[in-house]
N, C-alpha and C positions, 0 to 999 in steps of 0.2 A: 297796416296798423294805424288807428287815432294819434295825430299829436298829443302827447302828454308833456307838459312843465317838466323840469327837471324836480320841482318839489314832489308831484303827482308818481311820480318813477321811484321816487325815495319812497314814500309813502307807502306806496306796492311793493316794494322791495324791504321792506320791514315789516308788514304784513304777512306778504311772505315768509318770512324768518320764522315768526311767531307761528302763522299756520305749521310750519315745516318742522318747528321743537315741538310743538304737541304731537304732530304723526310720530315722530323721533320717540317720544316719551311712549307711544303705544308698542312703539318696536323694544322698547329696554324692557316695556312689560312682559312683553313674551319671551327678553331674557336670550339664550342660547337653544331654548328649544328647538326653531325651526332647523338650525344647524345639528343639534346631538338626533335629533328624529332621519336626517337626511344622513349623518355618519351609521346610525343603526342598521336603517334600509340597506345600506351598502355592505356593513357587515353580515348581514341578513345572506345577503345573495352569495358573497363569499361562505359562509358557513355552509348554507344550504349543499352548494357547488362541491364543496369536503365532503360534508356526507354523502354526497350521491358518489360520487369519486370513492371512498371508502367501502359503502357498501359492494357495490361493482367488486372491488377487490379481494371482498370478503367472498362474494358469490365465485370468482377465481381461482380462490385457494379449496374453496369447498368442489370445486370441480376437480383439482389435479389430486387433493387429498381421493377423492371418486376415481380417478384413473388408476391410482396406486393401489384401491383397493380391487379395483377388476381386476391390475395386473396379478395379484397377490390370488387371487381366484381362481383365476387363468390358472398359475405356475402351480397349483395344489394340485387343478384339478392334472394337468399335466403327468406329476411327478404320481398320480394314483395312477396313473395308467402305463408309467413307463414302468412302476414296479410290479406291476401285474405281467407287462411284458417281460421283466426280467426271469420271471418265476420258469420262463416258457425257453429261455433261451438256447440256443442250438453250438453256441460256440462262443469263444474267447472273445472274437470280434465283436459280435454282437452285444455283449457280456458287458464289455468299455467304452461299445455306445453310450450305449443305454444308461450306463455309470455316468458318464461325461453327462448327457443330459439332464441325470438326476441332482448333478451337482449344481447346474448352470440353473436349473430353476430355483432349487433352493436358494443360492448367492443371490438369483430375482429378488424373491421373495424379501430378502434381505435389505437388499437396496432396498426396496419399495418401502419396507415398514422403517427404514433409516430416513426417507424423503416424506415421507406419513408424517415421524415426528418433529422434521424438518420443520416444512409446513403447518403444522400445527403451531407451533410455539408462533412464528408470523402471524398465524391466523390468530391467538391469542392479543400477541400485540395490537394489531387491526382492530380487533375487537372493542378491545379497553382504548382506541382511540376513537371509534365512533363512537362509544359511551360516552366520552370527554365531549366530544364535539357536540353530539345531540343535547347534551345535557348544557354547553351553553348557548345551542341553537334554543334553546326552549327559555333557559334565562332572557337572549335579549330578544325573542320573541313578548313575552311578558313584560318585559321593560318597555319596546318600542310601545306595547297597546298604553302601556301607564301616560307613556311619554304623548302620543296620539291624542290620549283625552284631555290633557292639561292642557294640549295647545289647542284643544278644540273648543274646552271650555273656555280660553282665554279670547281666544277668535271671535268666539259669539259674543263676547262679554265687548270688545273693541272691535264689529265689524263698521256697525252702521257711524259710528265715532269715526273711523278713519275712513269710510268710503264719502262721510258729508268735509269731509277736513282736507280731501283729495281732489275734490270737487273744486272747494272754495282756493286751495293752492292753484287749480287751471286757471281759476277766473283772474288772481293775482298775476298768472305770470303769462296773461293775454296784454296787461299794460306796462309791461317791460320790456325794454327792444332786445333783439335774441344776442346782442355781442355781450349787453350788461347783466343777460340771464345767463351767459355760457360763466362770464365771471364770476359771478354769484355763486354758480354750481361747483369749478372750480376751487372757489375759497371753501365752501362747504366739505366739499373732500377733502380737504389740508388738514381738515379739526375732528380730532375724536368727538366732540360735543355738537359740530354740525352749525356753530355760528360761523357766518358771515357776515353779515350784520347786525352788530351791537351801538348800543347808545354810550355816549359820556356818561361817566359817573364818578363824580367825586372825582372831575377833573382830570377821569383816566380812561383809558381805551376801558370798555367791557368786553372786553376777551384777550388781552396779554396782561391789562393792567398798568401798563405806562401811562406815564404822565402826556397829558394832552396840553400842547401850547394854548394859554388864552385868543390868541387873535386866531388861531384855528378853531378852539372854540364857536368864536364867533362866529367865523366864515360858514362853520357845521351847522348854529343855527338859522341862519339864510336861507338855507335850503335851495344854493343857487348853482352848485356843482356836486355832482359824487365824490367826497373825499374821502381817502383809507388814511386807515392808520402805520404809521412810516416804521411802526416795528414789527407787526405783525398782517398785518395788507386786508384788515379788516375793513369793510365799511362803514363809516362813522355815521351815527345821527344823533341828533337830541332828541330829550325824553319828551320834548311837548311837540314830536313830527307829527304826529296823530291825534293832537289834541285839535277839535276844530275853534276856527277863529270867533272870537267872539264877534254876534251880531252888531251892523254899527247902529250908533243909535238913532231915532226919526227926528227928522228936524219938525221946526214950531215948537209953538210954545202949549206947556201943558196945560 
């Protein structure tokens, strides 16, 4: 890296600042979007994953409610054939099979249409819970699209603004050495608003507001060291860091 002045380092480093609130300022534009769009997706995948889950379960109950009804088929057709047998029967023995039998399929039959309306009523519930679920899989379906286009029209609206503002922040912080960029970045993380460097004003830090000594003052506009502010660890500059020097004037006479 170029030697730079301690002034020239201020100078970029408050350039910086400024570059870095206006990117700042495009991101408040857009608000919470990118995050409520990225909480949706996530719900998204969650929902979806219920319904799939649910229906499966539905296709389960409609399978064993299916097995009860074959049992119940089975046991009819059974029970016509053991009473045709019994019509035919040769003795007592045979007589109390056949009886036992007749009884055993009917108690089937029984269970099965007791485990029928078992199941049923589950599968009911099931039911009325994929309806819940689908129907606010389709709400924040329709919401994430809304939510989608607002950050897409805002994006277009602030692309070419913060990719030239991204740009000009690299070129700034190519002339600040990397220990008073790591600090800079640092204090930047401390502050919901993203200053680090602020100017006096009205004799006061610009970003806690306390009172700034006069002889620091002074020293601040020398521009001959990085000085913070001793209550909040801002970096201090004056309002004319950036104002260029006036030309001196030509000598001789006019």
């Amino acid at each position: 890296m170029a030697e730079f002045t301690v002034e020239e380092r201020l100078k970029s480093l408050y350039e910086l600042q400024l570059i870095d609130s206006q990117i700042d300022e495009l991101q408040i534009l857009k608000g919470e979007l990118p995050i409520e769009v990225s909480d949706l997706e996530d719900e998204l995948v969650g929902l979806e994953t219920r319904t799939h889950r649910l229906r499966e379960n539905l296709e389960d109950l409609e399978g064993e409610i299916s097995r009860y009804e074959s049992n119940i088929i089975e046991s009819k057709g059974l029970i016509e054939r053991y009473t045709k047998q019994s019509e035919n029967v040769k003795n007592n023995r045979e007589f109390e099979a056949l009886t036992k039998e007749l009884e055993m399929q009917h108690l089937e039959i029984q269970l099965a249409e007791k485990k029928i309306k078992e199941v049923a009523v589950g599968k009911t519930a099931k039911a009325e819970t994929l309806k819940t679920t689908e129907d606010r899989l389709n709400l924040r379906k329709a919401e994430l699209e809304r939510k989608k286009l607002e950050l897409q029209a805002i994006q277009e609206k602030t692309e070419k603004s913060e990719e030239k503002l991204r740009k000009k922040s690299e070129k700034a912080k190519k002339k600040i050495e990397e220990r008073l960029l790591k600090g800079y970045n640092k204090i930047r993380a401390n502050y919901r608003n993203g200053l680090a460097v602020v100017t006096v004003q009205r004799d006061s830090c610009g970003g806690c507001f306390n009172k700034v000594p006069p002889q620091l003052q002074l020293e601040i506009s020398m521009h001959k060291k990085v000085i913070v502010c001793e209550h909040c660890g801002r970096i201090l500059v004056d309002d004319q860091i950036l104002v260029e020097p006036a030309p001196a004037p030509e000598s001789g006479v006019a």
